[in-house]
N, C-alpha and C positions, 0 to 999 in steps of 0.2 A: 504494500500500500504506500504511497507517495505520500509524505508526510508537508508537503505542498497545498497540494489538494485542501486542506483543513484550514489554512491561514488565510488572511484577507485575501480574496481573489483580485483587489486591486494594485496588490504588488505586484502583476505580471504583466500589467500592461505600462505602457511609456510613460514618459513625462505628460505629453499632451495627451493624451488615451484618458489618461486617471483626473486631467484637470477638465475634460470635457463631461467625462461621468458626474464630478462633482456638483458641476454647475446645472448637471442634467439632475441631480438631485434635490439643488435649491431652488430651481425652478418650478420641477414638480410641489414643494412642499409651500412655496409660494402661491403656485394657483391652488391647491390643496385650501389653505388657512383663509385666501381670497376667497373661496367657495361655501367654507362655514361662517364668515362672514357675512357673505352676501346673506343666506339660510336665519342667520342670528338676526340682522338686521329686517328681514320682511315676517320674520317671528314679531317684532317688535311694531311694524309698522299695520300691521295688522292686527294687533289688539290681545298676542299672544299673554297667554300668563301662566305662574308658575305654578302646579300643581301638587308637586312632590319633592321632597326632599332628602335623599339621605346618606348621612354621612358617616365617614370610617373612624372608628373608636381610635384614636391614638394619642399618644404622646406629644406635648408640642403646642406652638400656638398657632399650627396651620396644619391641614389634613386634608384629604379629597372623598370630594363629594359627586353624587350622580342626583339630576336634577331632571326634572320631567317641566320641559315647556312645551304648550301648545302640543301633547302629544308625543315629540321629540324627544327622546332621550342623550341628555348631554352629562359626559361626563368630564369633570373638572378638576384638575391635579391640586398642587398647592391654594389652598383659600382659607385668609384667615381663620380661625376659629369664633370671635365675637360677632364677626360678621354672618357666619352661616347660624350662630345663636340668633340674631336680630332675626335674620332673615326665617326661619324654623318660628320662631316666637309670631312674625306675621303669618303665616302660614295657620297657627291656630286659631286667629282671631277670623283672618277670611276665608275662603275656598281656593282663592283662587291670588294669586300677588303679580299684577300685571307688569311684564317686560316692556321700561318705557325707552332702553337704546341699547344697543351693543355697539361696543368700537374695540381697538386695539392702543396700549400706551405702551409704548415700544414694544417690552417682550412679552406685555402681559395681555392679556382679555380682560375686556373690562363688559359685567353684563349690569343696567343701571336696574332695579327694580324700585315701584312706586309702593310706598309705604306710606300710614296713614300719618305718620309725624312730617317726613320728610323723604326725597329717593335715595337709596340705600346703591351706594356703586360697588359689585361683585369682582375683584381683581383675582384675577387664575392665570399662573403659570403655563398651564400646560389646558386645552379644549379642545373634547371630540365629541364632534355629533354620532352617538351610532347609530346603526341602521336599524330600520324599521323593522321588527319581528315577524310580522303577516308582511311580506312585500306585495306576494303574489296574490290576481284578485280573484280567484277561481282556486280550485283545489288543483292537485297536483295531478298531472296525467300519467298511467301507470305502463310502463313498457311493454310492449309485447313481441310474439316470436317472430322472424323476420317471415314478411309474405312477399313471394315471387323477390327475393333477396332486397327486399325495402325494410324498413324497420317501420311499426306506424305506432301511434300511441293512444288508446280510450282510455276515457275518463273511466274511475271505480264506480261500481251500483251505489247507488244512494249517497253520492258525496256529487 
């Protein structure tokens, strides 16, 4: 076994090879963060609010939390911890704690929610929207054996 093989695979490529990978990395992670952006902000513009909250028992005065806007499930790395207390404390008084902005302060996410004193601004290290659980709008279609060497696929009885 090549004990190559196992190490960064970008040590085999050139100077210019590995500096075009990179740039193809921060590109991607650039329209990536632009993208939950855009997602955060029409959360917001649209009258999104926060439903759910909950956060990782830990040590510290900052801990990650997974929050439910508008349906969306967003999860959030570092967020202070008196802020996710205010925020959790409105959360019991109303149903619902409307997302009144999202933007970006250099490296962090900032999500502003409206609170009955004042807006309360969410700052996170690290934010990902994941994906929807039910994507698909129909039930799954179930494989079947190949006819006349085509593969086709029916739906299952009563689904």
């Amino acid at each position: 076994m090549n004990s190559k093989a196992l190490g960064d695979p970008l040590t085999s490529l050139s100077r210019p090879e590995r500096r075009k990978w990179r740039q193809a990395g921060r590109r991607a992670l650039r329209d990536h963060d632009a993208q939950q952006l855009t997602t955060l902000r029409s959360l917001a513009a649209t009258g999104g609010g926060l439903t759910s909250l909950i956060c990782q028992d830990s040590a510290g005065y900052a801990t990650s939390a997974e929050l439910v806007i508008a349906g969306k499930r967003i999860r959030a790395g570092r967020v202070h911890r008196p802020t996710l207390s205010a925020l959790t404390q409105a959360l019991g008084c109303m149903p619902t704690v409307p997302l009144l902005a999202a933007s970006r302060y250099g490296p962090y996410w900032v999500l502003t929610f409206e609170l009955a004193t004042a807006p309360l601004a969410v700052l996170a290290d690290r934010l990902s929207i994941l994906p929807d659980r039910h994507c698909s709008s129909g039930p799954l279609a179930a494989p079947t054996a190949p006819v006349d060497g085509r593969h086709q696929s029916i739906r299952l009885a009563g689904t």
